[in-house]
C-alpha positions, 0 to 999 in steps of 0.5 A: 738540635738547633745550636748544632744546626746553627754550629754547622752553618757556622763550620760551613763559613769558616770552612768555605772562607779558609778554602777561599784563602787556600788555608784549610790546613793551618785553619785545621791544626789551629782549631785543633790547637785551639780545642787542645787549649781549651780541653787542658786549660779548664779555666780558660773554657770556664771562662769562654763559656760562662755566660756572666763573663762579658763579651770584652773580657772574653775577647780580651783574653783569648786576643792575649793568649792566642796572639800571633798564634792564629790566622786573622780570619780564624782570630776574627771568626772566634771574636765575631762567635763572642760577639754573638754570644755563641762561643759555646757552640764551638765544640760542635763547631771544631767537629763539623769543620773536620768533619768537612776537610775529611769529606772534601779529602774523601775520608771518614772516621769510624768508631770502633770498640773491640775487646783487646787492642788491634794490632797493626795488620788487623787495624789496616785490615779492618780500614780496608774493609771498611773503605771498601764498604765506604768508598772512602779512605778510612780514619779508625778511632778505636777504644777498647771495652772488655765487656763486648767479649769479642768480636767489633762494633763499628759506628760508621756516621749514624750507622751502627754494626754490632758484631761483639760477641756479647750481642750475640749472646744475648741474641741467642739467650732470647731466642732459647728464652722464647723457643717452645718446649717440646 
């Protein structure tokens, strides 16, 4: 709790640093290259992470693979984040400065399982229900799981609204377990 307390703030300044220099758009796709880099490339997040690798090392290799292919400001945060062994909050870090970018662009992202894949109209159906509900424009991420049946459970921050057809069944199988016998 407090690493991702602390990784906010740190997403705050680099937000507010990119805003500064009208940046927030290349900040955003370099994180996100960044985070790619770091999901496909296993040994260089072992590396960044492990705590026994010293900071010059670490700073060393990420100056060398991200040369030139990153804003100063951007390179200098990731270098001071080293310096202050807190490179492993960075994965909250890239979630909250999105997090940030879509609230200041008046968007949000809902979670969203369904049993069988939308198709295109029901996927901008379901975003313009939920941005009416929200007020907001709406980035669906959608994942499929048979096992809810059918119906949607949608996970909107810290809410959750499950319609699968599965809780229903289990609803109902609970209330006829406790109905009385006439």
């Amino acid at each position: 709790m407090l690493k991702d307390q602390l990784a906010i703030k740190y997403a705050q300044a680099l937000y507010e640093l990119a805003a500064e220099k009208s940046m927030l758009s290349e900040a955003e796709q370099q994180l996100k290259e960044l985070e790619q880099a770091l999901t496909a490339y296993s040994d260089l997040a072992t590396l960044l992470y492990h705590p026994r690798v010293d900071a010059k090392a670490k700073k060393a290799v990420l100056t060398q693979v991200f040369d030139g292919e990153l804003a100063d400001f951007v390179q200098r945060f990731l270098l001071l984040l080293i310096d202050k062994r807190r490179e492993t909050i960075l994965p909250v870090i890239f979630t909250e400065f999105q997090r940030l970018l879509n609230e200041a662009r008046n968007m949000i992202e809902v979670d969203v399982i369904t049993a069988l894949p939308l198709d295109d109209a029901e996927h901008k159906a379901l975003a313009e229900k939920l941005g009416v509900v929200t007020g907001k424009n709406v980035i669906l991420k959608t994942k499929i799981d048979p096992s809810i049946l059918g119906g949607v459970i949608v996970q909107i921050g810290d809410k959750l609204i499950d319609g699968s057809v599965a809780r229903q069944l289990k609803t109902l199988q609970t209330v006829l377990t406790n109905a009385p016998v006439a």
